[in-house]
N, C-alpha and C positions, 0 to 999 in steps of 0.2 A: 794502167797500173800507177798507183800513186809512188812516187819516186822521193829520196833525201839522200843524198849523198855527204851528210853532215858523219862526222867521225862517235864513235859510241863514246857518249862521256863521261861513263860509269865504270871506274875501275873496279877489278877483281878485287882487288889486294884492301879495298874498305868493306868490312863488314855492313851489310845492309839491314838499316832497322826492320824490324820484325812487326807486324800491327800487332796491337793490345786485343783483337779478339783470341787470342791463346787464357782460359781462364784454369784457374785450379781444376782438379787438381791436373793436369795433364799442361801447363802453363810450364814453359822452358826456363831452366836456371842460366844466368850466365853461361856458368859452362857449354852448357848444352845448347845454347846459342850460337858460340863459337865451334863447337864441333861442328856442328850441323853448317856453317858456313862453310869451314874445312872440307867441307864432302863436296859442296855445290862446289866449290871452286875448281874441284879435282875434277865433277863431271867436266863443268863449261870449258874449261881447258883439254880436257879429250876430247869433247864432242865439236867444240872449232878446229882444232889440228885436223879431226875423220872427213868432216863436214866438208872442211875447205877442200882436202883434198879429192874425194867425193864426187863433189858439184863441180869443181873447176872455178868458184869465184870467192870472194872473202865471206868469211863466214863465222860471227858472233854472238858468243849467246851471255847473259848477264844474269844475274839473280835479282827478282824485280822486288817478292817479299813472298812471307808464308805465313796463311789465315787459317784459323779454325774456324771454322762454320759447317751447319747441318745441310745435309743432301739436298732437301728441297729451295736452301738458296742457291748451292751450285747451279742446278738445272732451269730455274727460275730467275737465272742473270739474264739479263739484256745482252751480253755478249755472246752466251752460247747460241742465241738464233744467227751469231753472223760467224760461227767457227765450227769446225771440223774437228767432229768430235767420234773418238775411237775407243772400244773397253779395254783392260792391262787387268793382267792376274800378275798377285806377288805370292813368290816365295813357295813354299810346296802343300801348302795348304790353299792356293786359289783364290788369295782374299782379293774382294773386286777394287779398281782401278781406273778412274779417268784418264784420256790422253787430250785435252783441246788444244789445238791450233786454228790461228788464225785464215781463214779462206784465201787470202792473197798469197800466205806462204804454200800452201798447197797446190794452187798451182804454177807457182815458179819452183818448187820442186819438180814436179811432175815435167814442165817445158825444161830446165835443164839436165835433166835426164834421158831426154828425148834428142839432146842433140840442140834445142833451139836457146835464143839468145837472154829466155826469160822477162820480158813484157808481156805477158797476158797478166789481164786482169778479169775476173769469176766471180760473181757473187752466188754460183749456184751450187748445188750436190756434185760432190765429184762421180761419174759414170762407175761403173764397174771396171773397167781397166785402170783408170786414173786411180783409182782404190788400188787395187794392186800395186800400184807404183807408188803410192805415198806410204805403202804400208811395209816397204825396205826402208823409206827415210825414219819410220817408228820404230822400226827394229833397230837402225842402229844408232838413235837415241837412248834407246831402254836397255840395251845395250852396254851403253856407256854409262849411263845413269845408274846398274847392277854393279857395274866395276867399280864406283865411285863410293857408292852403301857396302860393298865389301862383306857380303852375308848372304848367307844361301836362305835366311826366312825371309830376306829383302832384293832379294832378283826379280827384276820386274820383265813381262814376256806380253808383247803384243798377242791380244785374243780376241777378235773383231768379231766374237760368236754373236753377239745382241747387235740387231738392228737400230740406227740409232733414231727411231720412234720410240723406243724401249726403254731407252737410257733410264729412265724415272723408274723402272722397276729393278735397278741394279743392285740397289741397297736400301734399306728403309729411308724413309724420308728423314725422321730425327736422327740418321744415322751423324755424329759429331766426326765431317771429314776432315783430313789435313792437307791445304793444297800450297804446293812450290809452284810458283810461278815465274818465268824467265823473261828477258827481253831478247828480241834475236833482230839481227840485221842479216842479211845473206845477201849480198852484193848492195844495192843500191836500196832494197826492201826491206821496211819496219814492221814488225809484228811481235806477239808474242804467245807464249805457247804455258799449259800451266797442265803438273801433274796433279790429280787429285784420290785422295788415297783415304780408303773406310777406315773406321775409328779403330777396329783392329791393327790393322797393318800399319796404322799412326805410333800404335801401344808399343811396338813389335822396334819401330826407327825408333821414338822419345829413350827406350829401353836400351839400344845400343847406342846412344848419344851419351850415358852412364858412365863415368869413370869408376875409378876404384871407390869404395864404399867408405864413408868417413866415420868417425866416432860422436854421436851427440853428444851434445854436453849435458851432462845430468843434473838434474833439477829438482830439490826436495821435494817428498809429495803434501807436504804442507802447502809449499808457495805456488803447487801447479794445481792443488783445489782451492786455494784462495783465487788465482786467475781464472780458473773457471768458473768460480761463482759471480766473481763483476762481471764477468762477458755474457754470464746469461742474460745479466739484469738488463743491458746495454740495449736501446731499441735500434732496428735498423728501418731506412726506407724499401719500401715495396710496391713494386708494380706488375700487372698481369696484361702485356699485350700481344697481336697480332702480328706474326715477320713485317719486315716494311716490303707493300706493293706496291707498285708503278698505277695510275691512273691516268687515262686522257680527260685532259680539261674539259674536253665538250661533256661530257657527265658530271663533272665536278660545276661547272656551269649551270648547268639544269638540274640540279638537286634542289628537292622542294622537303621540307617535312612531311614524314608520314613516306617519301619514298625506299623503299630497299638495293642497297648498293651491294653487286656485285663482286668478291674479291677473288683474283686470277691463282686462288690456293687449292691445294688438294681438300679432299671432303676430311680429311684425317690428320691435317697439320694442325698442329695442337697449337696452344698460346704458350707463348713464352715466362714465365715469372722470375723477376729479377731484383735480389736483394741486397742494397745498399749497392745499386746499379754494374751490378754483375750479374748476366745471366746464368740460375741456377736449375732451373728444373723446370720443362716442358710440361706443362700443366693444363686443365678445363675449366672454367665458369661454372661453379655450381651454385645452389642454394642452399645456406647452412643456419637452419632454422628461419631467424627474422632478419638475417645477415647475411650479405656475398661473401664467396669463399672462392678456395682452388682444389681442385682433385689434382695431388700430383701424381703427374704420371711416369717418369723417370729421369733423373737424374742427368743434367748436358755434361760431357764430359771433354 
């Protein structure tokens, strides 16, 4: 097992930048920036005090950042082939839920719960026992995690119903997920562990991240049809392409023209179309008379 005994150097008490894939309209305001920080703090500080006591060894979990992006990049990361990966239903409507953790942390859960010192190290599926035992360490993450969101549409519940060859049939592929992602140390072991939540149940948290409702400022409708008649005029740039895939060199090597390149996507992952370099709408390649065009096909949200 790969080992650091360096001290976590990421305090609680700084809010953690957020990445810019969050885009309109579902794109977090200050506000709700800081709320949503507010909450993570309150989980990682339950869930190290449960944790530590628990395990029997030090035990840290950090807020690492939180991305929007659609299902078929979640499942389509390079890291989900080296994590352990479990389903979660929120709230009482069952809206689906990823749990990833990293392989390492799984089974030095699983060894200290058993009594042992916690050195092994696994690159494999956890057996069928060893599932059962990692899946009390989810429960009383989700747990804390439900205490933390403070909302009966956002109580989150280990449901390990899908096998996880399945995983990709859990929510549509352009589904726009929202994934919190943590750092954890648990004695002398670095990893890290990332909730991933359908666009619904995203709608459901952005919505109680909402304070009290403010008053807009009102704006004659003279000067709000004169701004919208410059902003039609206004041109924006555009582009229509393919998610980014991983390739091995030895193909990108031996490409000749005239050859056809293989891309590692579903038959149904649409093209992206992105304007004025924000992606807007999940689109197809069409022919529009003597001209290329886009069928759009729905709105990223």
């Amino acid at each position: 097992m790969q080992t650091n005994s360096d001290a976590v150097s990421t305090s609680d008490d700084i809010p953690v930048p957020l990445r810019a894939r969050l885009i309109a309209p579902t794109a977090l305001s200050e506000a709700q920036r800081l709320t949503l920080h507010s909450l993570c703090l309150l989980f990682t500080r339950a869930v190290n005090a449960n944790m530590t006591r628990w395990l029997g060894v030090p035990f840290t979990a950090t807020l690492a950042g939180v991305e929007r992006a659609p299902f078929y990049e979640i499942i389509h990361s390079p890291e989900t082939e080296t994590r352990y990966v479990t389903t979660l239903a929120v709230g009482p409507a069952s809206q689906p839920a990823l749990l990833q953790m990293d392989l390492p942390l799984v089974y030095l859960f699983v060894e200290l719960l058993l009594g042992g010192p916690g050195g092994t190290s696994l690159e494999r599926e956890p057996t069928e026992i060893e599932g059962s035992i990692v899946r009390s360490v989810v429960e009383l993450i989700c747990r804390d995690f439900s205490t933390a969101l403070s909302s009966p549409e956002l109580e989150i519940r280990n449901d390990p119903s899908m096998p996880a060859r399945s995983i990709d049939r859990l929510m549509p592929t352009i589904d726009s997920t929202l994934s919190l992602s943590f750092d954890l140390v648990c004695g002398t072991q670095r990893g890290k562990i990332a909730f991933t939540l359908s666009s619904e149940a995203a709608k459901v948290l952005i919505r109680s991240l909402d304070g009290p409702a403010k008053t807009a400022r009102q704006t004659s409708p003279e000067m709000r049809n004169g701004l919208l008649t410059r902003l039609h005029r206004t041109l924006h740039f555009a582009t229509l392409q393919l998610p980014s895939v991983r390739i091995p060199l030895s193909i990108v090597r031996g490409l000749n023209p005239g050859d056809v390149l293989t891309f590692d996507l579903f038959e149904d992952t649409p093209a992206v179309f992105s304007i004025a370099g924000r992606p807007a709408f999940y689109a197809t390649p069409v022919d529009a008379q003597s001209r290329r065009g886009a069928y759009i096909a729905a709105p990223m949200e």
